[in-house]
N, C-alpha and C positions, 0 to 999 in steps of 0.2 A: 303766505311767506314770500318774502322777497327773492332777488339774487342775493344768496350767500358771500359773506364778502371777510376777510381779517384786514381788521382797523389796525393803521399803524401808528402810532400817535406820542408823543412825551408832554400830554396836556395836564391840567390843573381838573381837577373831578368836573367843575360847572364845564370848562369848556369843553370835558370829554362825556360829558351824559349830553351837552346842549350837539354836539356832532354828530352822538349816536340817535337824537333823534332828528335831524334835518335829514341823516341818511337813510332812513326806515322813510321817511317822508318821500323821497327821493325815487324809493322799491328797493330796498335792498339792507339786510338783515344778519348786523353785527355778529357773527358766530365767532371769532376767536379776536381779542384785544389784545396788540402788544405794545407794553408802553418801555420805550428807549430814549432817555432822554437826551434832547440835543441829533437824534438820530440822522438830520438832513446834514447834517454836515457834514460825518465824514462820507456818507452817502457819493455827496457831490464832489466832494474834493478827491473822492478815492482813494484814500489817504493810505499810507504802508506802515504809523504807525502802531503798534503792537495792541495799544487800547482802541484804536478807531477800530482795525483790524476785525477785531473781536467782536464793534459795535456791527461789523458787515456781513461778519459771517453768522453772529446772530440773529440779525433780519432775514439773512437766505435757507438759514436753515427752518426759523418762525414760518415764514412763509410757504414754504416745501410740507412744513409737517400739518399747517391749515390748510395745504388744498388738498390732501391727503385726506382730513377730516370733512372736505365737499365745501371749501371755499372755492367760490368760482371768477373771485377778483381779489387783489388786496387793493385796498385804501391806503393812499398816505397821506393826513394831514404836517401841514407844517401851521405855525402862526407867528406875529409880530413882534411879543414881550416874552420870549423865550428866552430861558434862562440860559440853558444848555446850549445856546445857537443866540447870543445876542448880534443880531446886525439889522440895520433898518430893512422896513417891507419888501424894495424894491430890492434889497441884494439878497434878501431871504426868499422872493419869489425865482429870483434868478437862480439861487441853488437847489431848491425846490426843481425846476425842470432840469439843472444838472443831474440829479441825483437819480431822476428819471432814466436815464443812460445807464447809471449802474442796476439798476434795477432792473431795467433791459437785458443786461448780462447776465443776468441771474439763469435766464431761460426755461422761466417754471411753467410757460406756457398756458398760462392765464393773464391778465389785461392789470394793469396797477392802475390808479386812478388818482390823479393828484388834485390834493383839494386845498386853497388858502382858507383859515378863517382869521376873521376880520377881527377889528377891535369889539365891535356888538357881537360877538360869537358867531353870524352867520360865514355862510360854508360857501365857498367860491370857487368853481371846478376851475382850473386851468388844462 
């Protein structure tokens, strides 16, 4: 068994079964999935609106109640044909490490680990 991890993700079933296995490839062993669509964004933006709001507090509390369950990192993938978060790659990787900082604030005292995947599904740690 790998590092224990909760996947964060708002992917399409292929891109989210083709991630949980680059990550098992990787060492490290999907124990809790949560799927938030669009979830980098308000992430990054840190947004005060009442529905982003909600999109943040229910990441912090996902994440809280996984490593409770013996996750020992969360994952967050973001990718490029997102519905939920349409903007091209390079401003989707730019909020992608924004959003890094709120999740920083979080202070659940385990490692978040941010990962692009590409147009071929592969997984691209930033």
């Amino acid at each position: 068994m790998g590092i224990p991890v909760c996947l964060f993700s708002c992917m399409r079933r292929v891109q989210l079964f083709s991630a949980i296995e680059q990550l098992e490839e990787m060492g490290f062993t999907v124990i809790d999935i949560i799927t938030l669509g669009g979830i980098v964004r308000p992430l990054a933006e840190a947004a005060q609106t009442f529905d982003r709001s909600v999109l943040i507090r229910e990441y912090q509390h996902s994440a809280q109640v996984s490593k409770e369950n013996g996750a020992e990192a969360t994952v967050t993938i973001a990718h490029a044909d997102c519905k939920g978060h349409p903007v091209p790659e390079e401003k989707g990787r730019i909020h992608l490490r924004y959003a890094e900082q709120t999740i920083h604030s979080f202070k659940l005292g385990i490692p978040n680990l941010l990962f692009w995947q590409k147009e071929d599904n592969s997984l691209e740690q930033l």
